[in-house]
N, C-alpha and C positions, 0 to 999 in steps of 0.2 A: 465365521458365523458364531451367532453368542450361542454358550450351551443353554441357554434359559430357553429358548426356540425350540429346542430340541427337548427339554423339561417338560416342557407346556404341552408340545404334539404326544408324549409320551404317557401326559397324565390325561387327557382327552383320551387317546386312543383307551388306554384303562378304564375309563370310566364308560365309555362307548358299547366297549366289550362287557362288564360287566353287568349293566342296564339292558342291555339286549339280551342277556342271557337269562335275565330278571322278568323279561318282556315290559320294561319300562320305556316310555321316548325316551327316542335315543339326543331328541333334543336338551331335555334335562338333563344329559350329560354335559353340553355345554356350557350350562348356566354353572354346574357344579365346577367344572374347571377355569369357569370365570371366577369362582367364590374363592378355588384354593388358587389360582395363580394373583388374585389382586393383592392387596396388601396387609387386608384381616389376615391371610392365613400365611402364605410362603413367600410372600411377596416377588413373584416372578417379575412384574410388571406392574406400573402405573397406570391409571386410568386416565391417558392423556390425550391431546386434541387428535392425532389418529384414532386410538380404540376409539373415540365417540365420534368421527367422522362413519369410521363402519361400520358400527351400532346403527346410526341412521343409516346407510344405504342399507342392512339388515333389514329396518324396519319398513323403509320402501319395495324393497323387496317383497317381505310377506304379504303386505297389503296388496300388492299387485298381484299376488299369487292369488289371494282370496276373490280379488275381481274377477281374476279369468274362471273363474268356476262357476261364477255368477251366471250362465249361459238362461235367457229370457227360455228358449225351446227346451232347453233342458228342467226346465222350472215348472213348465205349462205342462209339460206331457206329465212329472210327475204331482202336478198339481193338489190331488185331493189326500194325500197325508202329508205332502210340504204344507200344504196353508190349514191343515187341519190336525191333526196329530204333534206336525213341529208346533204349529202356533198357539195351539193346548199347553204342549208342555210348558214353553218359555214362558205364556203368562200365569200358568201355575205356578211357577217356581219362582217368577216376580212376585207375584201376589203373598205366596208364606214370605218369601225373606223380606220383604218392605215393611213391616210392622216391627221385625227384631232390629233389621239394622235404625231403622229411623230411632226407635226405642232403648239402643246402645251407645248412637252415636249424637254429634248433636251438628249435623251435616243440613245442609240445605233438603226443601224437598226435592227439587231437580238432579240434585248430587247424588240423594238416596237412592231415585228412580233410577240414574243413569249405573249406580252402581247395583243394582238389586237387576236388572239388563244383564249387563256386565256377567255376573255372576251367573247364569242362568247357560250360559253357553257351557258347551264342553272342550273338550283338548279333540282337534279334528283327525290331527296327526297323529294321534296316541290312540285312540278311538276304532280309528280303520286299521292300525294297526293290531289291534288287539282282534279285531274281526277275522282279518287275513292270517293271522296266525292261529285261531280255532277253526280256519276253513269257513267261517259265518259269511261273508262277504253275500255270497248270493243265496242264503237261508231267508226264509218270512222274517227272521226276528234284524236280520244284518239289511234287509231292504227297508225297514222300518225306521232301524235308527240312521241310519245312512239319510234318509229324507229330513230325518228329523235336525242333522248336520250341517244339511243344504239350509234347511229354515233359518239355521242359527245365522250361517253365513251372509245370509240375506239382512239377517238385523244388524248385518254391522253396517249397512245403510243409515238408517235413523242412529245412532249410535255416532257414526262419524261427522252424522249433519248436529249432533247436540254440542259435540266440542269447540265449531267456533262462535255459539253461543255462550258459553263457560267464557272463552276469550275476549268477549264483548263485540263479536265481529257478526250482527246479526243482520236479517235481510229487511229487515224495517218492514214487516209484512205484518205487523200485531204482534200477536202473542207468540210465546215461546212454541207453543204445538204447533200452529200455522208453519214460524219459521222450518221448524224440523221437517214437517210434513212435505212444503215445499220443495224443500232439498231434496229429499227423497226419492219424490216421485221427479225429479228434476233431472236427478243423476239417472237414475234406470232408465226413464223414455230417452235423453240425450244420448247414452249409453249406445241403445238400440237402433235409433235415427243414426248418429255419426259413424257408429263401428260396420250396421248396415248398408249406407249409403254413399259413405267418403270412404273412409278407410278401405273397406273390400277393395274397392279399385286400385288405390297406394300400392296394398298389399300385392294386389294380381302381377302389379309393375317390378315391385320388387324382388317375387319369387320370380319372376320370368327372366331376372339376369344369371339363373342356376347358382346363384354364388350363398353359400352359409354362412361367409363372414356379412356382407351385404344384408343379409335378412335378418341376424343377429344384431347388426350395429342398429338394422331399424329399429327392434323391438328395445333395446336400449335406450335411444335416441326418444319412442315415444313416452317410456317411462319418466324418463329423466324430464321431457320437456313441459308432462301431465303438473307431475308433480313443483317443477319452478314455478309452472303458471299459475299455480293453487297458491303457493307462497307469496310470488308477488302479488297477489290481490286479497292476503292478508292470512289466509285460512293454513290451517296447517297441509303441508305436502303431502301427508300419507292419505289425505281425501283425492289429492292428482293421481297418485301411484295406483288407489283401489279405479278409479276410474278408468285410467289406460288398462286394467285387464280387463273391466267390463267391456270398454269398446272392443277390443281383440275377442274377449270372448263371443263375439255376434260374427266376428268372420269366420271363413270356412277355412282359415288357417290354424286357428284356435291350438287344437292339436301338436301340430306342429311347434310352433309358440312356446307349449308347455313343454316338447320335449325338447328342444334347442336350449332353454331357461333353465331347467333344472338341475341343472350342473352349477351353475353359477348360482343360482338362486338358495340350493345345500351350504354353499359356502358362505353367503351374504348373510345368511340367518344364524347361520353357525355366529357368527361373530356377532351379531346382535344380541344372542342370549349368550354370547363371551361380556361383553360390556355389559349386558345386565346384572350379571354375578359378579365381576367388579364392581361395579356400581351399588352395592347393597350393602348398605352398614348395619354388618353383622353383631358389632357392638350390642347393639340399638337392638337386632333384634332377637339376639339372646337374651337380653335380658325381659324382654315380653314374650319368653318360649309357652309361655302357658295359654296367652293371649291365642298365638298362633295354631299352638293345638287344639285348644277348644273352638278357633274359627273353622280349622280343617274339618273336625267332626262335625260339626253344626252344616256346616257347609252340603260334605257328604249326606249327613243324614236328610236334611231337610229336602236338597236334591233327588234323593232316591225315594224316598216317601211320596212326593210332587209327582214324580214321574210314572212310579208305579202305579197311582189312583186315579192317574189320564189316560194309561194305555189299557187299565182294567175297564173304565169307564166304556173304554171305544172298545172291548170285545176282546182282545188279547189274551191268548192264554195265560195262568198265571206262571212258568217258569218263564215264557219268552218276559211277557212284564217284568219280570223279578231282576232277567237279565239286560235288560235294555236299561231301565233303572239304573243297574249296578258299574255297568257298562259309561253311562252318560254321567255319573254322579254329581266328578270332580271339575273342577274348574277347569280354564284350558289357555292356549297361549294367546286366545284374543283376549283373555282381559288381563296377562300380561303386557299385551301388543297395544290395547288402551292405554293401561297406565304406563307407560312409557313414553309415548307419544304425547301425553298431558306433560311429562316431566320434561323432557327434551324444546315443548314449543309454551314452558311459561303459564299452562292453564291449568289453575286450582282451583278443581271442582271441590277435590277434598282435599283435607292438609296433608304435605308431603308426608312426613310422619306415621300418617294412617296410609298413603298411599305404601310404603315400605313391607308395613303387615298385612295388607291386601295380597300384595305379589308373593308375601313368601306364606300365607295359608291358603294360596292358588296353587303354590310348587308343593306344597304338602299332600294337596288332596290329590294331585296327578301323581303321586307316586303311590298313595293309600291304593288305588282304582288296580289297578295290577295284581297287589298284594291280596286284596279284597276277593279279588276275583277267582283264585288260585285257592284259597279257604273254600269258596264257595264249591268249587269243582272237587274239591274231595270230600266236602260234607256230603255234596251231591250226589256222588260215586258210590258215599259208603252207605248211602241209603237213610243218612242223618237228617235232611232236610226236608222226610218226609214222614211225621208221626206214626205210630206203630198202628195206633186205631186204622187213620186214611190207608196207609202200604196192605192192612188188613183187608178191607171196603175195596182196596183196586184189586187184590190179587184172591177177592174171596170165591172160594171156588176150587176146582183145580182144573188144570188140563185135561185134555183127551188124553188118554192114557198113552197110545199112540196114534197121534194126529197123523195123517197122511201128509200132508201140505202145512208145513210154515211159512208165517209171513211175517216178512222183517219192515215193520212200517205202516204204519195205520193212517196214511192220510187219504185222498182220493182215489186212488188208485188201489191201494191194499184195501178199502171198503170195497172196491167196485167188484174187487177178486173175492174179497170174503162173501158177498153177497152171491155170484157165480155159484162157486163152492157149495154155500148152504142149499140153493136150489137142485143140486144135483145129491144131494145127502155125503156131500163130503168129510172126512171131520180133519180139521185145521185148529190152528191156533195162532195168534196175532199177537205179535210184542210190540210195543212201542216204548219210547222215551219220555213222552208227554204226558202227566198225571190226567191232565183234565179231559184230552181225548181220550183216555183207555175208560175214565168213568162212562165218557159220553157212549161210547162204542158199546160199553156195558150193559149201561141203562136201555140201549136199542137192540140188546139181543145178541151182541154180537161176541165170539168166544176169544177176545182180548182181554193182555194182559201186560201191567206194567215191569220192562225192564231194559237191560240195554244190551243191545244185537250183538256188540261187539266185543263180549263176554262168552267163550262158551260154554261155562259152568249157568249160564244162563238160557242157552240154549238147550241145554239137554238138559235143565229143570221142566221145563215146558215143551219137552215132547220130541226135539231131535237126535236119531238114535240111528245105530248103521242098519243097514237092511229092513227099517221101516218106514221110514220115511219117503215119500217117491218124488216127492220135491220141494223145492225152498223157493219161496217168491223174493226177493228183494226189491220192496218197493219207497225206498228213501228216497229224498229229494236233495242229500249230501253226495258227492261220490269219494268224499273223503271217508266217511262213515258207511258206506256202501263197499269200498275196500276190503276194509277193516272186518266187515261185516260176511266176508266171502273167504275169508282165512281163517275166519272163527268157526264157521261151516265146515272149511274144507280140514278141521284140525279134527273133527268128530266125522265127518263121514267124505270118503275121499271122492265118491262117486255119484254122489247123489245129484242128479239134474238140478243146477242153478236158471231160473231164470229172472231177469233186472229192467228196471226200468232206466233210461237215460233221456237227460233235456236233451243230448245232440249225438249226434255222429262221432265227435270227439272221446265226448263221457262214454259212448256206447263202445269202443274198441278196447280202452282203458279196462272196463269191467270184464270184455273177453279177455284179457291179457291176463285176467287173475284169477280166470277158470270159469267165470260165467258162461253157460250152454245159450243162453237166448240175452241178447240187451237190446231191447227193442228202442233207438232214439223217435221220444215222444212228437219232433216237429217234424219229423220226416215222414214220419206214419201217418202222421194227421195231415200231413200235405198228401198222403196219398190216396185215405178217403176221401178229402175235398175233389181231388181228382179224378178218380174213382166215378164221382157223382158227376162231374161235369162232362166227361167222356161217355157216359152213355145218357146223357140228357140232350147230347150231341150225333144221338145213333149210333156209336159205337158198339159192337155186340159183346156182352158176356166175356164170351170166350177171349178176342179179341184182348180184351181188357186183363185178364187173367195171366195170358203170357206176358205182357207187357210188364205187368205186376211181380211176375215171379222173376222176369230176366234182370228187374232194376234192384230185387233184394238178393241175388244170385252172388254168394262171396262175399259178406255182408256188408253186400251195400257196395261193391267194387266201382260200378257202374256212377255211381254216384259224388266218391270220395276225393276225387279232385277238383270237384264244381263246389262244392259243400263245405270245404274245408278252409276254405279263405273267405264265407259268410257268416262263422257260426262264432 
């Protein structure tokens, strides 16, 4: 074995390691190891008909990754901020950058359109990854962008139907919109007809032999065969590749699918963005590093600017906006996964040249977004982000000297307690992290105040103290920060009655685990008022109903915990 093999997996793994530790994709590691093993830099290897053999199956790969996500029920149910929210932002952020780049460049209008698209997407993979590492994933602000993700993936529809018109491979249907349009909507309803109605049944045949290599070599088989048949009739493959995951994604295999693929599918990609950082003549683009940087800021800024003035527009608080913004800013690997795919099948939309500085102020801005963000969380922290006057305006006032009851969380539930509370002449006080709700809360009477639970020099600013206090509500809708949020308590007062709110059974044992007295999970409870109500709308008596009730939360939730716990 050459030591170069072993060079190469040595300087990947280092760059892997270090980028995740940066919270960077860990794909841009790849490309980076592409950069320093080709021949700009250490020259490990050449960039020869192998690496660009796996480059393309890499770039089949992704595409077909992108289609199985593509799921038509999965699109419909979350319908009203995918086609609304996402399709705000992208043609917002089309709409600013079309005037600079058309104004910069001197590119066709189709080119411009298609690259002013392009740009508009974010990095998916970097994205939800940066979510899942702040625990956001199921936050208002992480189900926002997350739809807004799905939207994007959707335009790489029209997007893949513009390239074999660049190629001159068009459907002869008139104009260039008709052609595009048609495709479009061509691929999605065929998509949903063929995956629903032929395939399901293949599939049923195939998973019925129990064998994994058998169901694997199909899903192989149908990739590969998507993607020929797209080439032989002239169009580039990676429109076959996104297609067989859309049909897959309409069966009830789907699932399945993605987890038998993803092993393979790490590796295929991996080596796509390895050939793409060989592939990059670095010459060329150092010496337009200025170019690059001023693309990547322009880039960032005009994205986050865009984003921020759609999600204010549609009602968003201003830090969730700020973050989803900041969050989306940068470019991402589909409009690397474009231009590549232009490069590999011959079609120059834009000159290769510009195509080169495209790709590497796409790779600049996906590493800026991390960076960015990490600033952002400690200006945030240090109370920098929010002017002395406003911080004044949110926390004017002061607390109840000693409040009887705090509440960690101001959304529905911690209103619903504050309002209890004031009807009984309680005195509390309410923290939250949200500037715009503790104003709102303000403005409506209510004795909220900004700051973060999971401080408790913060907590016993605002009133938590030993032996006065008689209890803590925790009513976040993190249980990451709801944790956090119950250690910070139990550090100032060891005894004091915690009680918490929880989405499920699971959340709810986690917060008993770290001392919480009460964690009520909110769909269990509310299935047992719905129930409640239907048992004695049924004659069921009172009484009746009450032991029923008490024996089923009896050990919290005993009775329950094994039916419950493989639906939630």
């Amino acid at each position: 074995m050459d030591i170069s093999i072993l060079l190469f997996f040595g300087i990947a793994f280092a760059l892997v390691f270090f980028l995740r530790v940066a919270r960077i994709g860990t794909l841009l590691a790849f490309l980076l190891a592409g950069i320093l093993a080709g021949q700009h830099a250490f020259g490990i290897f050449e960039l020869n008909d192998i690496w660009l053999f796996l480059g393309e199956l890499g770039i089949i790969f992704l595409w077909f990754s992108m289609g199985l996500e593509l799921n038509v029920k999965r699109l419909w149910t979350m319908r009203k901020t995918i086609f609304g929210f996402g399709a705000a932002q992208v043609m917002m952020v089309a709409v600013m950058l079309l005037p600079l780049i058309y104004g910069f460049t001197t590119w066709t209008v189709m080119g411009t359109v298609m690259v002013a698209l392009m740009l508009a997407m974010s990095s998916t993979s970097g994205d939800l990854g940066l979510l899942a590492d702040r625990n956001e994933l199921h936050s208002s602000m992480g189900r926002q962008t997350f739809s807004i993700l799905l939207f994007q993936d959707l335009m790489a529809v029209p997007l893949l139907a513009m390239l074999p018109i660049f190629a001159g491979h068009t459907l002869n249907l008139g104009a260039k919109i008709i052609d595009i349009s048609v495709m479009s909507v061509g691929i999605i309803l065929g998509a949903f007809i063929v995956g629903r109605y032929l395939l399901n049944p293949i599939m049923r045949r195939i998973a019925g032999l129990k064998s994994k290599e058998a169901f694997l070599l199909a899903i192989m088989l149908n990739i590969l065969a998507w993607a020929l048949l797209f080439e032989y009739i002239g169009l580039p493959p990676a429109i076959g590749a996104f297609v067989a995951g859309m049909l897959l994604s309409e069966t009830i295999y789907r699932p399945q699918v993605q987890s038998d693929i993803d092993p393979y599918k790490l590796m295929f990609v991996a080596m796509f963005f390895v050939a793409l950082g060989m592939g990059l003549n670095i010459p060329f683009l150092t010496q337009n590093w200025w170019i690059i940087a001023l693309g990547a800021i322009g880039l960032v800024l005009v994205k986050f600017i865009a984003i921020y003035i759609v999600a204010r527009v549609r009602g968003v608080m201003t830090r969730e906006a700020f973050l989803i913004a900041l969050i989306l800013a940068q470019g991402g690997e589909f409009g690397l996964l474009i231009l590549q795919t232009m490069k590999t099948n011959g079609i120059e939309a834009i000159p290769a040249a510009h195509s080169e500085i495209l790709m590497a102020v796409i790779v600049v801005s996906m590493i800026m977004t991390p960076v960015l963000l990490a600033i952002y969380d400690r200006l945030y922290q240090s109370g920098k982000l929010i002017s002395s006057s406003r911080a004044h305006r949110v926390n004017k006032g002061t607390a109840e000297s000693h409040p009887q009851v705090i509440i960690c969380g101001f959304g529905r539930v911690g209103i619903t307690i504050a309002k209890m509370l004031q009807s009984k002449g309680i005195p509390y006080a309410a923290i939250d992290m949200n500037v715009d709700t503790v104003m709102v809360g303000r403005n409506d009477g209510f004795n909220v105040f900004y700051g973060d639970t999971t401080k408790p020099a913060i907590l016993t600013e605002f009133g938590l103290a030993p032996r006065k206090t008689r209890a803590v509500v925790i009513a976040l809708d993190n249980t990451h920060v709801a944790k956090s949020t119950v250690r910070a308590v139990r550090q100032i007062q060891k005894r004091v009655p915690i009680f918490a709110r929880a989405r499920n059974l699971g959340e709810a044992n986690i917060l008993r685990s770290e001392g919480v007295k009460v964690a009520l999970p909110e769909t269990v409870e509310s299935s047992f008022l719905l129930g409640e109500q239907v048992l004695e709308n049924l004659g069921i008596s009172e009484h009746e109903i009450e032991i029923m009730m008490s024996r089923m939360r009896d050990n919290n939730y005993e009775t329950l915990r094994g039916i419950l716990d493989g639906h939630q």
